[in-house]
C-alpha positions as CSV (number, residue, x, y, z in Angstrom):
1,X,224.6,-181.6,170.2
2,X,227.3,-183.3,168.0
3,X,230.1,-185.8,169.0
4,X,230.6,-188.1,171.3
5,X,228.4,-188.5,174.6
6,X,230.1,-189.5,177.9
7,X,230.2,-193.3,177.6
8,X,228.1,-193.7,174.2
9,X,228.4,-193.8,170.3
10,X,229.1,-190.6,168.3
11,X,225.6,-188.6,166.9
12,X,224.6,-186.9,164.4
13,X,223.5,-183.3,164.7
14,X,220.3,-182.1,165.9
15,X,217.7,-182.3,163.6
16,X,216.7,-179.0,165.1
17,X,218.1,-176.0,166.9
18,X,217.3,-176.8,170.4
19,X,218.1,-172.3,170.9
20,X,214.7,-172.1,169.5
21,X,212.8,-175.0,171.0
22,X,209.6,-173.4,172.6
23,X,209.3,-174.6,176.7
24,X,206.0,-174.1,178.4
25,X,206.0,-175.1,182.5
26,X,202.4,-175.7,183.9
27,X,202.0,-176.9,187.7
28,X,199.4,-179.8,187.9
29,X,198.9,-180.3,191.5
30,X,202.6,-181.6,192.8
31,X,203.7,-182.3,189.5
32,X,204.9,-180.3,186.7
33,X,204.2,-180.8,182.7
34,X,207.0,-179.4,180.7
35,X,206.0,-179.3,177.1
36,X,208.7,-178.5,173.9
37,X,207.0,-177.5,170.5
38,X,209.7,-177.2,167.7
39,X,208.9,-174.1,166.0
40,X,210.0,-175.2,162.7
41,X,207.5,-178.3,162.4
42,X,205.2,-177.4,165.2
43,X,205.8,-180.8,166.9
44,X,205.5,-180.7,170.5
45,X,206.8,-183.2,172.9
46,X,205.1,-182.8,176.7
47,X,206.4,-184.9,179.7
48,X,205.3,-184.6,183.6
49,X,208.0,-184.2,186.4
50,X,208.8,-183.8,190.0
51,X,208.8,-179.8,190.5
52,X,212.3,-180.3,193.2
53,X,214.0,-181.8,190.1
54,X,214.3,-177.8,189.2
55,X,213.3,-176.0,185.8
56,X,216.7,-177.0,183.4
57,X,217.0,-180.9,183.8
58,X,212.9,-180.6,183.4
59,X,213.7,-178.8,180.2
60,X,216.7,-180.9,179.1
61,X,214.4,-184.3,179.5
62,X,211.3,-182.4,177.3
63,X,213.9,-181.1,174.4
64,X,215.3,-185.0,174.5
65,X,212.0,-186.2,174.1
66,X,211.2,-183.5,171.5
67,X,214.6,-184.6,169.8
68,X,213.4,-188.4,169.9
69,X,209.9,-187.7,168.9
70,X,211.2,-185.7,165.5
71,X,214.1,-188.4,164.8
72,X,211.5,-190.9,165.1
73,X,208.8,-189.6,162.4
74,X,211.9,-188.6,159.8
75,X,212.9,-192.5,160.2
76,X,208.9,-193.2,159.7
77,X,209.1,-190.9,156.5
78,X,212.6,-192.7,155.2
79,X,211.3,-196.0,155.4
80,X,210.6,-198.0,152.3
81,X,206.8,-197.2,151.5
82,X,206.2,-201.0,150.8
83,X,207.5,-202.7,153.5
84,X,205.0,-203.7,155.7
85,X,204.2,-202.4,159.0
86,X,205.3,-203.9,162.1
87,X,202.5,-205.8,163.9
88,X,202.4,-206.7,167.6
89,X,201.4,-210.1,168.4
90,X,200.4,-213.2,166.3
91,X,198.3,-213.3,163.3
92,X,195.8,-216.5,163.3
């Protein structure tokens, strides 16, 4: 998906071709688990949703995720291998 998004900043191409994005649907109970494996890197990306909200915006929100999970380990992998890593809370 390239361009501009209604109401947000221009991206960047997909760092995968979301054709070819695998989507598996399993019912849990009243709730459905969508999960998206890239086939490329065998990454998958799972999320749990309402079963009414209907099979494509299920799929749309696991190939976002999918998309978020894969930008987010390439910006792990660019990052400068000395810089130290982000800690959470306060060192005593």
């Amino acid at each position: 998906m390239a361009g501009k998004e209604k109401g947000g900043p221009e991206q960047e191409a997909s760092p995968f071709d979301e054709s070819n994005v695998l989507l598996e649907f399993h019912r849990v109970g009243n709730a459905v688990k969508v999960s998206a494996v890239d086939p490329q890197t065998l990454v998958e990306a799972s999320i749990v949703g309402d079963p009414a909200m209907g099979e494509s915006a299920l799929a749309h929100a696991a190939i976002r995720k999918l998309r978020y999970v894969l930008e987010r380990r390439a910006r792990k992998r660019d990052a400068a291998p000395d810089a130290p890593a982000p800690r959470r809370g306060t060192l005593v």
